[in-house]
C-alpha positions as YAML, in Angstrom:
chain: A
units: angstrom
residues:
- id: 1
  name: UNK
  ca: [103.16, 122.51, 93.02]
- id: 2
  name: UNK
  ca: [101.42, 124.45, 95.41]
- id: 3
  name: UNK
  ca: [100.97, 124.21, 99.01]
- id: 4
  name: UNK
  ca: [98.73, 121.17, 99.66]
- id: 5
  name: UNK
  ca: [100.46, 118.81, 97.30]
- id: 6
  name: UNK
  ca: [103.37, 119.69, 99.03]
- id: 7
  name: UNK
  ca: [101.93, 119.27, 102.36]
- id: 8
  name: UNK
  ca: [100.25, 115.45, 101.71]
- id: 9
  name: UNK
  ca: [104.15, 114.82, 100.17]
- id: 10
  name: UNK
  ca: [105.45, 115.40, 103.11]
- id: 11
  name: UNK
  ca: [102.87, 113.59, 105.33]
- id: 12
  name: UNK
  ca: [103.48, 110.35, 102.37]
- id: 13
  name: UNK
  ca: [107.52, 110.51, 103.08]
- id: 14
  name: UNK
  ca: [106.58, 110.34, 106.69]
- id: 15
  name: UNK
  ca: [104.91, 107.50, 106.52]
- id: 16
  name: UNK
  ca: [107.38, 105.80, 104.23]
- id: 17
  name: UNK
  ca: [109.61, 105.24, 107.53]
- id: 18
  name: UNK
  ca: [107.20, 103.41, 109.67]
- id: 19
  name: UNK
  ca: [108.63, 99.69, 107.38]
- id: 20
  name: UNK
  ca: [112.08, 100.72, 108.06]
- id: 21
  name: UNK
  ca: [111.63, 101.98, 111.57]
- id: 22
  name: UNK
  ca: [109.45, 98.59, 112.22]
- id: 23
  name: UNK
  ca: [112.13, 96.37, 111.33]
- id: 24
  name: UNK
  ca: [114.22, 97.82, 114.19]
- id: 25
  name: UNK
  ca: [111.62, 96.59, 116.68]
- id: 26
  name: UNK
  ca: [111.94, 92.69, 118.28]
- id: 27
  name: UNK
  ca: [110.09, 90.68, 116.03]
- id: 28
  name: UNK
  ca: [108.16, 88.78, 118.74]
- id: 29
  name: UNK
  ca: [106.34, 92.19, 119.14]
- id: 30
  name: UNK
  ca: [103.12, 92.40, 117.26]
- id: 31
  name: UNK
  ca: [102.30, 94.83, 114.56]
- id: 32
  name: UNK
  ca: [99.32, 95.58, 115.72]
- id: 33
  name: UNK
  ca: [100.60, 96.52, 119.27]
- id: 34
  name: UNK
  ca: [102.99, 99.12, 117.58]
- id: 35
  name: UNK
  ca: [100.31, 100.48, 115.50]
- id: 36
  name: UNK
  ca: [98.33, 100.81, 118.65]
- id: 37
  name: UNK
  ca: [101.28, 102.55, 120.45]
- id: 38
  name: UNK
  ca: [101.91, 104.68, 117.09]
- id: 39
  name: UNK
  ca: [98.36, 106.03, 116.99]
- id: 40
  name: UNK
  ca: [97.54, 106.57, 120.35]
- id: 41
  name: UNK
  ca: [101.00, 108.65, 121.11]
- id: 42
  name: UNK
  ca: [100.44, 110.63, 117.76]
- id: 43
  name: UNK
  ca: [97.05, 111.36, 118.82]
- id: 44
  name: UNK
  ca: [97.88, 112.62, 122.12]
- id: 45
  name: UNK
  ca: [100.47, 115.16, 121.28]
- id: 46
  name: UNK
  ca: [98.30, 116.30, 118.39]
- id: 47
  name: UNK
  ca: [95.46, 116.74, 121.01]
- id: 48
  name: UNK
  ca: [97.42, 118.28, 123.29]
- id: 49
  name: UNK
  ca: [99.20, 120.80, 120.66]
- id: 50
  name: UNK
  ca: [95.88, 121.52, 119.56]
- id: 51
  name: UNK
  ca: [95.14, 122.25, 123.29]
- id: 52
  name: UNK
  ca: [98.15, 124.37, 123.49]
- id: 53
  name: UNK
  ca: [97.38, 126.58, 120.16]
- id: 54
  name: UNK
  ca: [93.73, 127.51, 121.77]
- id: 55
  name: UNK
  ca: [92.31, 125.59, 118.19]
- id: 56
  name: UNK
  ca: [88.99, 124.69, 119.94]
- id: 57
  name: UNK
  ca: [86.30, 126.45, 119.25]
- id: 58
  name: UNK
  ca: [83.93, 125.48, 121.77]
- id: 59
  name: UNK
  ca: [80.97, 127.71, 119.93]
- id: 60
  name: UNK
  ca: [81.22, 125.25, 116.99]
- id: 61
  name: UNK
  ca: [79.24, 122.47, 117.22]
- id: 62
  name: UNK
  ca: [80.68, 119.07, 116.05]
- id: 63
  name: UNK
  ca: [79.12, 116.61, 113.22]
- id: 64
  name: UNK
  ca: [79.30, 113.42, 115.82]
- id: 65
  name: UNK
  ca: [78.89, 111.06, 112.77]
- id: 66
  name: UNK
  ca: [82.10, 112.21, 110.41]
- id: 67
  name: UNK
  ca: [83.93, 112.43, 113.86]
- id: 68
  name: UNK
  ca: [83.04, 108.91, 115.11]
- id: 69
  name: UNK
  ca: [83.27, 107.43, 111.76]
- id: 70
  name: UNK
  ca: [86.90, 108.77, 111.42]
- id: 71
  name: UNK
  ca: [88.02, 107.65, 115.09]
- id: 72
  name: UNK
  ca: [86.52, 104.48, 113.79]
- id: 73
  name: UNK
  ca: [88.19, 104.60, 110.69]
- id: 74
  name: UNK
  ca: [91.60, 105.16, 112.09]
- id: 75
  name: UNK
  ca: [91.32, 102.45, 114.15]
- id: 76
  name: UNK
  ca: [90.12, 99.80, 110.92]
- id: 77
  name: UNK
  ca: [92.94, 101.04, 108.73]
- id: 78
  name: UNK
  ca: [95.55, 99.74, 111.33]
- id: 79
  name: UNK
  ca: [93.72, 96.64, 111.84]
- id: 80
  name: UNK
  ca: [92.68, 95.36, 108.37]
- id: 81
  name: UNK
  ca: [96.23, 96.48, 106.78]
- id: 82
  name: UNK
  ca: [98.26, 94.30, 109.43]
- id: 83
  name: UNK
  ca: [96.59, 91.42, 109.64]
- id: 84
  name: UNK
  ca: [95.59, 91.38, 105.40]
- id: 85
  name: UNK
  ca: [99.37, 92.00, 105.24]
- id: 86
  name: UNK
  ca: [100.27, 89.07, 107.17]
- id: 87
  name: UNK
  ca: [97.95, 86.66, 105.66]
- id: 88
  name: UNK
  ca: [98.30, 87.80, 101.68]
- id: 89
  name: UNK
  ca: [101.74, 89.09, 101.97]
- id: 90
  name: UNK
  ca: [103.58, 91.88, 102.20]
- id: 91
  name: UNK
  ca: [103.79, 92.30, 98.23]
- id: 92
  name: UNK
  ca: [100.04, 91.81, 97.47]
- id: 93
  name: UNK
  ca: [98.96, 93.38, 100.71]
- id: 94
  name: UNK
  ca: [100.65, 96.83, 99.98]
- id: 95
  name: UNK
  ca: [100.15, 96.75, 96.90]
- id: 96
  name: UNK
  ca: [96.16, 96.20, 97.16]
- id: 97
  name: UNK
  ca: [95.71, 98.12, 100.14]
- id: 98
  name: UNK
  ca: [97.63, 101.39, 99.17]
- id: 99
  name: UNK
  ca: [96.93, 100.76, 95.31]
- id: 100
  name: UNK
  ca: [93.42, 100.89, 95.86]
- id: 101
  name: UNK
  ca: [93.05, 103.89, 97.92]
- id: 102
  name: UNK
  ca: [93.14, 105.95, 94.71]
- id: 103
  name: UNK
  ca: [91.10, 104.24, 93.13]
- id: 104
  name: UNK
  ca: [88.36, 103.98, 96.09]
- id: 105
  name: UNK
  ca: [88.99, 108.14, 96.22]
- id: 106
  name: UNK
  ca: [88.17, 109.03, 92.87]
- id: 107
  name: UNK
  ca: [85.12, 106.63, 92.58]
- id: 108
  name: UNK
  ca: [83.91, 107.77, 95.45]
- id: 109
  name: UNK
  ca: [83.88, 111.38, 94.93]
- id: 110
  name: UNK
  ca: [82.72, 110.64, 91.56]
- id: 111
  name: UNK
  ca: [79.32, 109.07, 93.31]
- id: 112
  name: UNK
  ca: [79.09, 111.17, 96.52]
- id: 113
  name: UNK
  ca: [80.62, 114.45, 95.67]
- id: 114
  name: UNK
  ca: [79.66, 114.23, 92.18]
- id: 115
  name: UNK
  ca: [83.19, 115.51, 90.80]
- id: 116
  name: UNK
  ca: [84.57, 114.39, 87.83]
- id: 117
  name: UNK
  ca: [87.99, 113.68, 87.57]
- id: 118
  name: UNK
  ca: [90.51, 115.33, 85.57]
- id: 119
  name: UNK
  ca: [92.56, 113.35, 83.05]
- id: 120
  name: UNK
  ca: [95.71, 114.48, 84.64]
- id: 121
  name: UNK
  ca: [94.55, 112.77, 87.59]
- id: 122
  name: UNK
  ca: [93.60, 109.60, 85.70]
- id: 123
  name: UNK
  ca: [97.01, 109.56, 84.00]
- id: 124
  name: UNK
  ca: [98.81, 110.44, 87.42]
- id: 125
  name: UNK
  ca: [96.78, 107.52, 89.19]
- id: 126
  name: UNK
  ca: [97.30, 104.62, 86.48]
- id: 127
  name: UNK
  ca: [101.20, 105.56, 86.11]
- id: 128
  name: UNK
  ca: [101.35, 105.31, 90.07]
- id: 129
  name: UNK
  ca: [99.70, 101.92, 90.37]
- id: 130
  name: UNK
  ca: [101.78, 100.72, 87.71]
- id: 131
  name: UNK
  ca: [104.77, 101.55, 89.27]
- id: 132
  name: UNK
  ca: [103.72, 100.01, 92.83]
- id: 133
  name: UNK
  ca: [103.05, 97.25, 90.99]
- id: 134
  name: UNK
  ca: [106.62, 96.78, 89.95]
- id: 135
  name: UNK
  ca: [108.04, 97.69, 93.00]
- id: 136
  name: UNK
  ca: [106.23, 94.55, 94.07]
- id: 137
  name: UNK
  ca: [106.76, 92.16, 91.98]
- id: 138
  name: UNK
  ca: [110.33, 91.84, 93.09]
- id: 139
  name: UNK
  ca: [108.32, 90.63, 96.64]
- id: 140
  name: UNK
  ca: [106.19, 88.18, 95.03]
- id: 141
  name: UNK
  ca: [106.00, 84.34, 96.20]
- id: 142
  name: UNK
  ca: [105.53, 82.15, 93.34]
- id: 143
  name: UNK
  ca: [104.94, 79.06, 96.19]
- id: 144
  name: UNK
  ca: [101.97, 81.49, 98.06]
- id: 145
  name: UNK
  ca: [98.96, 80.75, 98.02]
- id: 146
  name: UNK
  ca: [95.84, 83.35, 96.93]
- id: 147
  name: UNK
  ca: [94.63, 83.72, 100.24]
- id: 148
  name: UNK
  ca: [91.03, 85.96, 99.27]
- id: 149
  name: UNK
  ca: [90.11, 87.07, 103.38]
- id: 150
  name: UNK
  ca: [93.51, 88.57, 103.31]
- id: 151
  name: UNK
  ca: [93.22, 90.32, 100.09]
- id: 152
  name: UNK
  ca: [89.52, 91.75, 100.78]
- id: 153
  name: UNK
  ca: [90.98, 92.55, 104.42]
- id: 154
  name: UNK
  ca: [93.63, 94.64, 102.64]
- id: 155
  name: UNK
  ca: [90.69, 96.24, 100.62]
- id: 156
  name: UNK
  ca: [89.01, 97.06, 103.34]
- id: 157
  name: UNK
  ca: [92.58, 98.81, 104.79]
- id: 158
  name: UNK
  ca: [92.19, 100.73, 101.20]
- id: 159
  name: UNK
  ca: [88.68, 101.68, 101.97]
- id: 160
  name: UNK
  ca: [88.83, 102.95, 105.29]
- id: 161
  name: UNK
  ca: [91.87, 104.81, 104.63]
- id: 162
  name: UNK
  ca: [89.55, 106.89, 101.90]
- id: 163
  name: UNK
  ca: [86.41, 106.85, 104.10]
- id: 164
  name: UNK
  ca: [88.99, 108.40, 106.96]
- id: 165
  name: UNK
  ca: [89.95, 111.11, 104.33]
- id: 166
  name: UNK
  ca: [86.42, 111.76, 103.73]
- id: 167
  name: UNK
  ca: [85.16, 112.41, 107.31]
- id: 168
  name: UNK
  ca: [88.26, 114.61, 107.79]
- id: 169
  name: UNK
  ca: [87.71, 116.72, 104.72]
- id: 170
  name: UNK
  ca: [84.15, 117.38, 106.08]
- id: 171
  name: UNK
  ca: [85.40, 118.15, 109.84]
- id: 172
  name: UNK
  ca: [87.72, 120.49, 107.93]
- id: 173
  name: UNK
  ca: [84.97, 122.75, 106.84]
- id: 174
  name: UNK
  ca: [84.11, 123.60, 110.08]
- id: 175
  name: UNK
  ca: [87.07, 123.13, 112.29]
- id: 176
  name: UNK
  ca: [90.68, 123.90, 112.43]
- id: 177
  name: UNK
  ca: [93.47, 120.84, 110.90]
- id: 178
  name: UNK
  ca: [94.98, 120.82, 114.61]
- id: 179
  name: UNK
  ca: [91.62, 120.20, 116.65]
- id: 180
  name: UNK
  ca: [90.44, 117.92, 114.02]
- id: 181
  name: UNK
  ca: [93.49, 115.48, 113.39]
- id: 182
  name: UNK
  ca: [93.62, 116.13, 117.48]
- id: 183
  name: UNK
  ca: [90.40, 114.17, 118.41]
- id: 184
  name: UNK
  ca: [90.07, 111.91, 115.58]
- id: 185
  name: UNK
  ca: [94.20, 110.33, 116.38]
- id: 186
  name: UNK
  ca: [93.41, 110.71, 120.32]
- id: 187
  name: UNK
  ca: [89.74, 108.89, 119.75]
- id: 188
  name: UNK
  ca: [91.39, 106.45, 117.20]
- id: 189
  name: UNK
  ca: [94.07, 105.19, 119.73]
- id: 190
  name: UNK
  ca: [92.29, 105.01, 122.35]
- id: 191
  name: UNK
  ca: [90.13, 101.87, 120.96]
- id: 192
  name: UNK
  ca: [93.43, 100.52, 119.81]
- id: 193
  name: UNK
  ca: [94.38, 100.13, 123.47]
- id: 194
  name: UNK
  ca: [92.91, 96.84, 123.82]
- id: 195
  name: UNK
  ca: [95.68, 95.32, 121.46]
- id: 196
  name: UNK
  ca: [98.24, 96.76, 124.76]
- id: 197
  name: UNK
  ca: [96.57, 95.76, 127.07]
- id: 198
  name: UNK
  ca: [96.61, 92.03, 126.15]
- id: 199
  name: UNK
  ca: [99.45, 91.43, 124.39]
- id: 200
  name: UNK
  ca: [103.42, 91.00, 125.97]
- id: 201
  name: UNK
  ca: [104.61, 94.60, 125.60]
- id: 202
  name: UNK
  ca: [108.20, 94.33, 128.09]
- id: 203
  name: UNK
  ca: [110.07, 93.47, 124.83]
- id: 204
  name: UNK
  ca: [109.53, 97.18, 123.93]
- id: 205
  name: UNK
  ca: [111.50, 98.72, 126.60]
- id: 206
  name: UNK
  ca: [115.02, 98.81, 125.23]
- id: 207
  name: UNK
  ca: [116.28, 101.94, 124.14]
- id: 208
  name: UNK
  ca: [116.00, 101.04, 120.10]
- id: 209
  name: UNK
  ca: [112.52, 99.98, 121.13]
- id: 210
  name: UNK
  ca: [111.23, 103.44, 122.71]
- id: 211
  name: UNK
  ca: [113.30, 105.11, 120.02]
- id: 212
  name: UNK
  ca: [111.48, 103.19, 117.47]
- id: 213
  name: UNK
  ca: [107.70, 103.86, 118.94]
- id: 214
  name: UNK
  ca: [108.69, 108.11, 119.72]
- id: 215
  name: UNK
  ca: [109.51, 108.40, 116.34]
- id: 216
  name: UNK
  ca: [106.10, 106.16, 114.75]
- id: 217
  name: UNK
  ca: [104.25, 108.45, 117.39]
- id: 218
  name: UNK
  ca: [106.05, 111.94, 117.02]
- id: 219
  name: UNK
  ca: [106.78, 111.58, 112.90]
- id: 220
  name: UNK
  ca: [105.49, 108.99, 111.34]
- id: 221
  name: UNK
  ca: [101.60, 110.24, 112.98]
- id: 222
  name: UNK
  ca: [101.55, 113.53, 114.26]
- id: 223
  name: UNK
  ca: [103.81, 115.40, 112.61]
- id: 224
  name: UNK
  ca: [102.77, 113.51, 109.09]
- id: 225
  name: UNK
  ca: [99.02, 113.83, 109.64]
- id: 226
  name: UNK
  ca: [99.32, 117.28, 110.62]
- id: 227
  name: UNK
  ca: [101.07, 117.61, 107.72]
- id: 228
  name: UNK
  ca: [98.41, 115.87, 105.80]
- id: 229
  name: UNK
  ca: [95.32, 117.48, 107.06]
- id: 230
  name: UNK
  ca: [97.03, 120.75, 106.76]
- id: 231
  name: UNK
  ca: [97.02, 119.77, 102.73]
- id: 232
  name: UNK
  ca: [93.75, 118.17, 102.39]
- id: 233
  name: UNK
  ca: [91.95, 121.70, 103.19]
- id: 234
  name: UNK
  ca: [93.68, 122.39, 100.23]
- id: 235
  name: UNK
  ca: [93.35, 119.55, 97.63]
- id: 236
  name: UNK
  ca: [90.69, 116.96, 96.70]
- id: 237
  name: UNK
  ca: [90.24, 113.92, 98.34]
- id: 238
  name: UNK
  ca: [91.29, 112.45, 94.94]
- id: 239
  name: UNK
  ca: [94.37, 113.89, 94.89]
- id: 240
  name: UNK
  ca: [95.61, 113.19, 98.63]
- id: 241
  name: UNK
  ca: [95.15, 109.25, 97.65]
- id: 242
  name: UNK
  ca: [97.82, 109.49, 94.70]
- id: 243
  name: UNK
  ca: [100.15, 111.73, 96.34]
- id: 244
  name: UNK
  ca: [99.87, 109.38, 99.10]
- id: 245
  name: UNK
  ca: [101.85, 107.10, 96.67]
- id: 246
  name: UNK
  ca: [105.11, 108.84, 97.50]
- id: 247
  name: UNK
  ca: [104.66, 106.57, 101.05]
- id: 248
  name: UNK
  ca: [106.07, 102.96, 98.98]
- id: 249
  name: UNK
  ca: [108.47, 105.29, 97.01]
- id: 250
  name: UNK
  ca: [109.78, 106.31, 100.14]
- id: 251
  name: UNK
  ca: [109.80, 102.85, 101.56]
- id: 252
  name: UNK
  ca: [111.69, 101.77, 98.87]
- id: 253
  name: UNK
  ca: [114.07, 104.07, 98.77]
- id: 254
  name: UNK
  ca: [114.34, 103.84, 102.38]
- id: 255
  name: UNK
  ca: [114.98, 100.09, 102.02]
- id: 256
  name: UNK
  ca: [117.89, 100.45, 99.45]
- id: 257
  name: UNK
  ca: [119.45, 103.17, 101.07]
- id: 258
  name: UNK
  ca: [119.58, 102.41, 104.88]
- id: 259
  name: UNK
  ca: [118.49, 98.64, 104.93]
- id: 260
  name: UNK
  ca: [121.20, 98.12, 102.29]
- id: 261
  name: UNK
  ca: [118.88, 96.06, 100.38]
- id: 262
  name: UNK
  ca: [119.38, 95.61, 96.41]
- id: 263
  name: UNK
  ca: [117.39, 97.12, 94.20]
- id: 264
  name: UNK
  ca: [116.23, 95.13, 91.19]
- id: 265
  name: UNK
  ca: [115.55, 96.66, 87.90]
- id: 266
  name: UNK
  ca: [111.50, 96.37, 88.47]
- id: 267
  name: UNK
  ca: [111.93, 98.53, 91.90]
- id: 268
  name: UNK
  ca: [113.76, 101.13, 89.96]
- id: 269
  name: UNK
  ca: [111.31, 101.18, 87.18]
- id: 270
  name: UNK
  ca: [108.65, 101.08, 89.86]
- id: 271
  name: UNK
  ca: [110.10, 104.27, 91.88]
- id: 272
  name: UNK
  ca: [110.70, 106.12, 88.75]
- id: 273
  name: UNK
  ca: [106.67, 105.34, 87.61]
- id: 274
  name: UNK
  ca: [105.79, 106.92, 90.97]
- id: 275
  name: UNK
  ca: [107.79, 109.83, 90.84]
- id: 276
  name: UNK
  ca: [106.65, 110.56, 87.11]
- id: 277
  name: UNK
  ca: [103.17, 110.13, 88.17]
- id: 278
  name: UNK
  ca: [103.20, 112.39, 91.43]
- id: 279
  name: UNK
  ca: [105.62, 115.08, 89.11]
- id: 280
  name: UNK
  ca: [102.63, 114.93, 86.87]
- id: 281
  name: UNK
  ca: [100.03, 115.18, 89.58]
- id: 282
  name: UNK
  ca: [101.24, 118.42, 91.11]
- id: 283
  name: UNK
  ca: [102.77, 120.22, 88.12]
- id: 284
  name: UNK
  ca: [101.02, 123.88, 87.50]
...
């Protein structure tokens, strides 16, 4: 394993808290108004560290359109991953909106980048969608109905996670992890404030619920995507997707351990497809 894997591991366990940590919250709060909060917090103190560390370089010029389109990008993923979530499920949601990420990666470099993918990467990817696909099942509702805006919304969530992953690679080139992930979080919550601004956000203000939002800001975004960008400079944009995987093994594991929920013999079979797949991924 060297250092990147390591680093978009890290950033993948991070963001395997924000279900657990969400659950904490008062339900009559919206998702998408502690996304907003999540983002815009994360971005600030990565802007501001970035501030701190002198990681500006204000001879380099900026490319406007990766920087916008990740802001933007930012932004979507929140957006089309709640609200696909909420209207196909949580089981089909996750599992089509982080399942396809890989899948959107490798394709995508494949047509753009013009890189062809290795087989352990192939092997890695297949063996990690199979096992989020059993750690799913177990969340299934025979009596739902196949609701298709939610499911392409979901996509979407899967698409402009990878088209995120893209600009950032290419800011990367050019710019240091901290300025980069600084602007594109800060730029990113800030046209997520809306979703504050109109929604009831007094329920927050408890000490569980400031708790809650610190640690989505501090953790689960800056310290995860600093993490992350740290590892893409590293790795292929391929590869970040299915380590990424190691976010619904965390989740899972997360759920069993601390939400005391029981695990059912797909979800085991499901976390131990992941691991396999991400011990086969970053093996030298």
């Amino acid at each position: 394993m060297n250092k990147g894997h390591l680093f978009v591991i890290l950033a993948a366990m991070l963001w395997g808290t924000t279900g657990t940590s969400q659950g904490l919250v008062p339900s009559d709060v919206p998702s998408s108004v502690i996304g907003a909060f999540r983002i815009f917090i994360g971005g600030l103190i990565l802007f501001l560290y970035a501030l701190l560390k002198k990681d500006f370089d204000l001879s380099k010029k900026w490319d406007l359109k990766h920087l916008f389109s990740g802001m933007i990008m930012i932004a979507l993923y929140q957006l089309t991953f709640f609200y696909g979530v909420r209207m196909a499920g949580v089981a089909v949601g996750t599992m089509v909106g982080i399942g396809s990420s890989p899948i959107f990666a490798g394709t995508l470099s494949w047509i753009f980048l013009k890189q062809k993918q290795t087989k352990r990467w192939i092997v890695s990817t297949m063996l990690g969608i199979v096992g989020l696909i059993f750690i799913s099942i177990p969340m299934f509702d025979i009596n739902a109905s196949f609701n298709l805006v939610g499911i392409l919304l979901c996509l979407g969530a899967g698409l402009t996670y990878t088209l995120y992953t893209f600009s950032t690679k290419e800011l990367l080139k050019e710019h240091s992890a901290n300025s980069v992930v600084g602007l594109l979080f800060l730029g990113g919550g800030i046209l997520l404030t809306p979703f504050i601004l109109i929604n009831d956000i007094s329920p927050l203000f408890t000490f569980i619920g400031i708790a809650v939002i610190l640690h989505l800001g501090l953790f689960a975004t800056a310290l995860s995507y600093f993490f992350f960008a740290n590892g893409l400079k590293l790795i292929r944009v391929s590869e970040t997707a299915t380590l990424s995987l190691a976010e619904p093994l965390t989740a899972t594991f997360l759920g069993i351990t601390v939400l005391k929920e029981s695990p059912t013999l797909l979800s085991i079979i499901g976390m131990l497809f992941i691991f396999i797949s991400l011990v086969i991924l970053v093996r030298e």
